[in-house]
FIFI-553054 format. One line per 4 residues: number of its first residue (from 1); their letters; for each residue x, y, z of N, C-alpha, C. Coordinates in steps of 0.2 Angstrom, whole numbers, plus 5000, padded with zeros to 4 digits. Layout:
NUM = a = X:Y:Z:X:Y:Z:X:Y:Z | ...
//
This chain:
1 = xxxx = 4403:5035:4139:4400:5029:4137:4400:5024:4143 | 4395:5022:4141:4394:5015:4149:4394:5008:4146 | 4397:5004:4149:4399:4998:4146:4399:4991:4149 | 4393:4988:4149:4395:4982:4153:4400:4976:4151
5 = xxxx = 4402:4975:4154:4408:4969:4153:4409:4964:4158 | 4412:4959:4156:4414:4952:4160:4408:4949:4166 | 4399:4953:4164:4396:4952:4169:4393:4956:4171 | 4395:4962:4170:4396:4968:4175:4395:4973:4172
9 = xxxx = 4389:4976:4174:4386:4984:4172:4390:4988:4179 | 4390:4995:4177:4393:4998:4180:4388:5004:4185 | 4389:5007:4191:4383:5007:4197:4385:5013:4198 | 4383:5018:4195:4381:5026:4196:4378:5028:4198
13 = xxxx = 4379:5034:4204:4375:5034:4210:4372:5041:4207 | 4363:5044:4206:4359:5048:4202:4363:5055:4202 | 4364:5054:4210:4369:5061:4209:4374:5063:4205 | 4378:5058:4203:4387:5057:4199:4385:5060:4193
17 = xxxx = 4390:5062:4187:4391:5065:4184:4396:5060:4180 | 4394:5057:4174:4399:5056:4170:4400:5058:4162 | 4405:5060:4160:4406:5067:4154:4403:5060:4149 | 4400:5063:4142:4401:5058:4137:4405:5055:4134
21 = xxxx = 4410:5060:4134:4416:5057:4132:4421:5051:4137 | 4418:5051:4144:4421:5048:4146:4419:5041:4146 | 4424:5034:4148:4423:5028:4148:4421:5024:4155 | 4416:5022:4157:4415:5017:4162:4413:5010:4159
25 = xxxx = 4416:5007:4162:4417:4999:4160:4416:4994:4164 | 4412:4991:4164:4410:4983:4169:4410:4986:4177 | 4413:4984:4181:4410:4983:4190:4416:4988:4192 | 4410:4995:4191:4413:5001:4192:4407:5002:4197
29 = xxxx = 4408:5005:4202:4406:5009:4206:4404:5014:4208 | 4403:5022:4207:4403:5027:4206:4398:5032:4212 | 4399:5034:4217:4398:5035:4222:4394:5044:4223 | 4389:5046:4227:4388:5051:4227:4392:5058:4226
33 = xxxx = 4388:5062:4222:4390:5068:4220:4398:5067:4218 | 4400:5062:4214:4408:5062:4211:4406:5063:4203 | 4412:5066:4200:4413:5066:4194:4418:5066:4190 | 4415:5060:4184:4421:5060:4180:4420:5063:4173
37 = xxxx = 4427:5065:4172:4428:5072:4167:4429:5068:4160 | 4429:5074:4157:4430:5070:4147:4436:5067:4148 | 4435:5061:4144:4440:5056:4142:4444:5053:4147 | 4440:5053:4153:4443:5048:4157:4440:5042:4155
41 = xxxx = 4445:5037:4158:4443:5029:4157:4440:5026:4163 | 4439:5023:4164:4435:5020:4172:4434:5012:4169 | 4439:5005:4170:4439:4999:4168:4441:4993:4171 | 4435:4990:4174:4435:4983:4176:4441:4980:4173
45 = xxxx = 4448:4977:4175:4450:4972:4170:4450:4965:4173 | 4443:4964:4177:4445:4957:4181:4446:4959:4189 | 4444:4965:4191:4444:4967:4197:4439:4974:4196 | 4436:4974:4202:4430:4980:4204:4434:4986:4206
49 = xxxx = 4431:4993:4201:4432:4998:4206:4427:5002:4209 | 4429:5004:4214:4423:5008:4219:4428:5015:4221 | 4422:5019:4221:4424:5026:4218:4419:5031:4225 | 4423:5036:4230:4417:5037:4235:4415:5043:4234
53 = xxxx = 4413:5046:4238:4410:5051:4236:4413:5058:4236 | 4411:5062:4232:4414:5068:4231:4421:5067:4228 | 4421:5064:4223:4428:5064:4219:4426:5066:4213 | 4432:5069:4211:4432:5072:4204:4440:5068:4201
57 = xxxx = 4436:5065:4194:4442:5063:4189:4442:5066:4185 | 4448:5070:4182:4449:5075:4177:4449:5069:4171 | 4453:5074:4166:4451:5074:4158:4456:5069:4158 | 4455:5063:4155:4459:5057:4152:4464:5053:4157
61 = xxxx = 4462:5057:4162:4464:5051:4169:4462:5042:4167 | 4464:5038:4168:4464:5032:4169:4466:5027:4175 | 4460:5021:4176:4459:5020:4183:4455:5013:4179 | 4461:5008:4184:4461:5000:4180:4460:4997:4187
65 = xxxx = 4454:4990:4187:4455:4986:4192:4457:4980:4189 | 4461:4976:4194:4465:4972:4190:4460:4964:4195 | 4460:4959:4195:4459:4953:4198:4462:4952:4202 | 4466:4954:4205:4469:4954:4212:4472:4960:4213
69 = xxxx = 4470:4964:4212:4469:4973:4216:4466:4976:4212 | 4462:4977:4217:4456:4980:4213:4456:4988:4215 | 4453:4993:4213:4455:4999:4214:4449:5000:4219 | 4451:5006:4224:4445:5009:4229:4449:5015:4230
73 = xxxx = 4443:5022:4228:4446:5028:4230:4441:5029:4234 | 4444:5033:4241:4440:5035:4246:4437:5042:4243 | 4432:5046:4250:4428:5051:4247:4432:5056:4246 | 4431:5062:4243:4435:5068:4242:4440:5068:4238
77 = xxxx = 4441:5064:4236:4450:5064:4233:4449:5065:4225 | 4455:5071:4226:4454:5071:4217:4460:5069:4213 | 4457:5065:4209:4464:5064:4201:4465:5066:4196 | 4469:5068:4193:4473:5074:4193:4471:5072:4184
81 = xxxx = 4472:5075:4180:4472:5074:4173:4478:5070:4170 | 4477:5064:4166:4481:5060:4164:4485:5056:4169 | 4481:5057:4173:4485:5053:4181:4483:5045:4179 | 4486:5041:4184:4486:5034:4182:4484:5029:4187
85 = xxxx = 4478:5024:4187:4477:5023:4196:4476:5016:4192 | 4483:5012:4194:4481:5006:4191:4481:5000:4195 | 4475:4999:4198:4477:4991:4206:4478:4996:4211 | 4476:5003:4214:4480:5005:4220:4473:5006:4225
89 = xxxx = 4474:5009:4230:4471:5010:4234:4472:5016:4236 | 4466:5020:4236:4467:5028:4238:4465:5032:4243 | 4466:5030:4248:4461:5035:4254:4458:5039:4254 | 4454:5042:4257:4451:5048:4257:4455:5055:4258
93 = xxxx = 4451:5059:4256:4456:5066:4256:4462:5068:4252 | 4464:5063:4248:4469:5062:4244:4473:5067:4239 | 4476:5069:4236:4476:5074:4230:4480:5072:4226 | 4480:5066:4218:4483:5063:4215:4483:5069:4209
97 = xxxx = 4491:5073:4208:4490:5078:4203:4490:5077:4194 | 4492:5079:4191:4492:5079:4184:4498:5073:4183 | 4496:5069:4179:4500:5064:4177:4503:5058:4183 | 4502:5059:4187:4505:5056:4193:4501:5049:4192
101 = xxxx = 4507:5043:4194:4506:5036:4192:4505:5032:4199 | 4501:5027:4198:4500:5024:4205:4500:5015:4204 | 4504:5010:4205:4506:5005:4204:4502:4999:4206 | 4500:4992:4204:4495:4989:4207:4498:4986:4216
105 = xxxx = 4494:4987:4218:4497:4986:4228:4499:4992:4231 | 4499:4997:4227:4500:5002:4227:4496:5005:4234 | 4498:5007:4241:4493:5015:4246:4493:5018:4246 | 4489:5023:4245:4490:5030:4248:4485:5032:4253
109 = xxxx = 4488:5033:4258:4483:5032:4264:4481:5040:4266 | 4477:5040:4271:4473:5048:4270:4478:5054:4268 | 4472:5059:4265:4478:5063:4265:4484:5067:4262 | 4488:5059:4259:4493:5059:4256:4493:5065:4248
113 = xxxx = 4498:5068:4248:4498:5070:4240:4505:5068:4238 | 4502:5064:4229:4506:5061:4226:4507:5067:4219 | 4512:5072:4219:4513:5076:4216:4514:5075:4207 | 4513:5080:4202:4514:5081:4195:4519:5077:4192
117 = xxxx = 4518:5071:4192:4521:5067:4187:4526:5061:4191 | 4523:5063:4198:4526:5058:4203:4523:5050:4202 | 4528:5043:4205:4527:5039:4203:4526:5036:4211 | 4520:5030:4212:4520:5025:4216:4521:5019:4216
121 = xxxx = 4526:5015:4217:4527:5007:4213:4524:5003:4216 | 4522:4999:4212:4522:4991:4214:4522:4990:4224 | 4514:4990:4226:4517:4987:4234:4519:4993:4237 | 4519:4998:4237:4521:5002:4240:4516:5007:4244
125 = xxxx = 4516:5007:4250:4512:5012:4255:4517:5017:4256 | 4511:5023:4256:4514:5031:4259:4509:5029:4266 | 4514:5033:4271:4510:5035:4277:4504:5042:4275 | 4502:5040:4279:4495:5045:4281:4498:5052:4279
129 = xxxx = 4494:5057:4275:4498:5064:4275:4506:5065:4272 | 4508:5059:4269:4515:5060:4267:4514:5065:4259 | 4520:5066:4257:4520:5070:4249:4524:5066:4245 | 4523:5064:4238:4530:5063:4236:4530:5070:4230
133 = xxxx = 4535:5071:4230:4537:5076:4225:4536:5075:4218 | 4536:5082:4216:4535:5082:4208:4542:5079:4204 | 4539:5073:4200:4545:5069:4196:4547:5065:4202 | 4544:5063:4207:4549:5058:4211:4544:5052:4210
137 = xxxx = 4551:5047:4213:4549:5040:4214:4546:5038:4223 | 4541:5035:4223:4540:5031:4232:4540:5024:4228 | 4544:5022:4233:4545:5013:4233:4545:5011:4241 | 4543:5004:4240:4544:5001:4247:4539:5002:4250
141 = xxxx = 4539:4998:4255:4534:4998:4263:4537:4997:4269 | 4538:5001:4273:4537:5008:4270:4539:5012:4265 | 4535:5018:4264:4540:5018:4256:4546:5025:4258 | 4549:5022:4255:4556:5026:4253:4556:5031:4246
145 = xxxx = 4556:5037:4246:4557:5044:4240:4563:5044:4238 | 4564:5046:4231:4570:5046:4227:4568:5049:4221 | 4572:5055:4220:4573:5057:4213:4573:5053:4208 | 4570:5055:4202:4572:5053:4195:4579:5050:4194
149 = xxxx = 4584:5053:4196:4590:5051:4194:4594:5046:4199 | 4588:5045:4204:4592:5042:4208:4589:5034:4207 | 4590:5032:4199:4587:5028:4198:4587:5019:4201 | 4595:5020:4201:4600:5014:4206:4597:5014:4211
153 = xxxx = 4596:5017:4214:4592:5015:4223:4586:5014:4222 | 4582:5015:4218:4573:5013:4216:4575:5007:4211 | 4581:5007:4210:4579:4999:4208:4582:4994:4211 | 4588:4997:4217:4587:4990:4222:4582:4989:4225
157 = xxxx = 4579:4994:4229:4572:4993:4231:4568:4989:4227 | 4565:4992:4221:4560:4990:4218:4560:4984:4216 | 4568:4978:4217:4567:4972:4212:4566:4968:4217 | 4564:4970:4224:4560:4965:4228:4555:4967:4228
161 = xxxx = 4551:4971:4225:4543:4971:4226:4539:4968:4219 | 4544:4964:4214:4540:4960:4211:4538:4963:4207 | 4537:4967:4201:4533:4972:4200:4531:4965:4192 | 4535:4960:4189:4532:4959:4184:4526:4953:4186
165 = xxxx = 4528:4951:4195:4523:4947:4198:4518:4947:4198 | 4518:4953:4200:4511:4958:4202:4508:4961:4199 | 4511:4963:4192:4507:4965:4188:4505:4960:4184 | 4508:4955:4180:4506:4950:4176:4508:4944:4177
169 = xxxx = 4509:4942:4184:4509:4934:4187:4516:4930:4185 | 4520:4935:4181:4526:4933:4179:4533:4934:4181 | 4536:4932:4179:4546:4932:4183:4551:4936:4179 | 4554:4938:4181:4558:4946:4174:4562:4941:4170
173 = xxxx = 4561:4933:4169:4565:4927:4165:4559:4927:4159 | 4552:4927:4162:4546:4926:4156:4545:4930:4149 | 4546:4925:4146:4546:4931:4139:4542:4935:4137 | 4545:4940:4134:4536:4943:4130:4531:4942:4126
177 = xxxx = 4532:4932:4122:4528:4930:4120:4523:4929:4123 | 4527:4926:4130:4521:4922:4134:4518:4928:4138 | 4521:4934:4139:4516:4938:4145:4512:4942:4140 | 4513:4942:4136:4508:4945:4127:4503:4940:4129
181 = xxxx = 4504:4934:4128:4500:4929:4127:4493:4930:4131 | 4495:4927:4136:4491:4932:4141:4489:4936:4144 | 4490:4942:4140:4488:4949:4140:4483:4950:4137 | 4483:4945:4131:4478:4946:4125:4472:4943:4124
185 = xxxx = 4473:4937:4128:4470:4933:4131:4464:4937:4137 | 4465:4940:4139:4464:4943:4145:4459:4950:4145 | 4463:4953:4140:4460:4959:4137:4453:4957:4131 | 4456:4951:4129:4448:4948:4123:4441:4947:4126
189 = xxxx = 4440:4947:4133:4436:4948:4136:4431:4953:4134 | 4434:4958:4132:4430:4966:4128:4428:4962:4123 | 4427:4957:4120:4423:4956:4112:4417:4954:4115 | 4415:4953:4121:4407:4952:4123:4405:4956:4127
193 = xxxx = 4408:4964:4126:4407:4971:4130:4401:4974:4126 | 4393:4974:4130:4388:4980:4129:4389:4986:4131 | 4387:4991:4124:4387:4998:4126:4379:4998:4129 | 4380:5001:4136:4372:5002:4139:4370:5010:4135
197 = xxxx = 4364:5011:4137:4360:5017:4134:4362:5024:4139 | 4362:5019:4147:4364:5026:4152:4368:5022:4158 | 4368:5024:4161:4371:5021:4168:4365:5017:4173 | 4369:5011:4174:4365:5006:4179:4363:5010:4185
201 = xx = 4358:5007:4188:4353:5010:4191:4357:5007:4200 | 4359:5012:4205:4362:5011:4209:4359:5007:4214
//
């Protein structure tokens, strides 16, 4: 389904492939010979993404640009099914596997593999060719890897990278009235969303 939103139809290149089942949303970009598979999501929320060539987004993967990090995946790089690309940056060549989550500020610079159900947080660059492991955490810039159970050390790190800042403009004191409020607000955007008939013309 193709969808314009907040402005913005979405700009698939005649080559691209997008399944029917999947979702492209407002000021999406979608790049030579890439493909996106059933029931991925592809959605502007107030920030553009642009998508380069030769990429494949599996089944129900999900990929959000936000207003101040907006997503950009370089060419070749594939995301993995159920993977999660929210505000990051992806360089080329990349291999983001199954389930693997990627945080807003989030890099992953060439190369990189972010392994099965691996996490990228908040602000966090991997070097060029780095790995992080299946079930681990990367935190930091530069980023620092840590097992799931070494959850005390990813959270000294992680509670200077802001994560409730930079993801919702807020301070870990702000209630979930008020970050609701604004969530709602923000996502109501979708009530003046057209379903187009194909993909905008590149």
């Amino acid at each position: 389904m193709i969808i314009a939103s907040r402005g913005h139809a979405p700009s698939i290149h005649e080559s691209a492939y997008v399944a029917p089942s999947a979702v492209v949303c407002g000021d999406v970009t979608i790049g030579e010979g890439s493909r996106v598979l059933h029931g991925a999501v592809l959605t502007s929320e107030g920030g553009p993404i642009t998508i380069g060539q030769r990429v494949v987004i599996m089944e129900n993967a999900v990929v959000k640009g936000r207003p101040r990090h907006p997503v950009t995946i370089g060419d070749h790089v594939l995301v993995g099914p159920h993977a999660h690309i929210n505000g990051a940056t992806i360089e080329r060549e990349c291999f983001i596997a199954t389930g693997a989550s990627l945080f807003p500020g989030s890099l992953a610079r060439e190369g990189c593999e972010v392994r099965v159900n691996a996490v990228v947080q908040v602000n966090t660059a991997l070097a060029p060719r780095s790995v992080v492991p299946i079930g681990w955490v990367a935190v930091g810039d530069p980023a620092q890897l840590a097992s799931a159970d070494e959850h005390e050390e990813v959270w000294r790190i992680q509670q200077g990278l802001d994560f409730p800042g930079t993801v919702y403009g807020a301070t870990r004191m702000t209630p979930m009235t008020e970050i609701m409020d604004g969530q709602s607000e923000a996502y109501g955007a979708h009530l003046d969303d057209e379903v187009l008939d194909g993909p905008a013309a590149p």
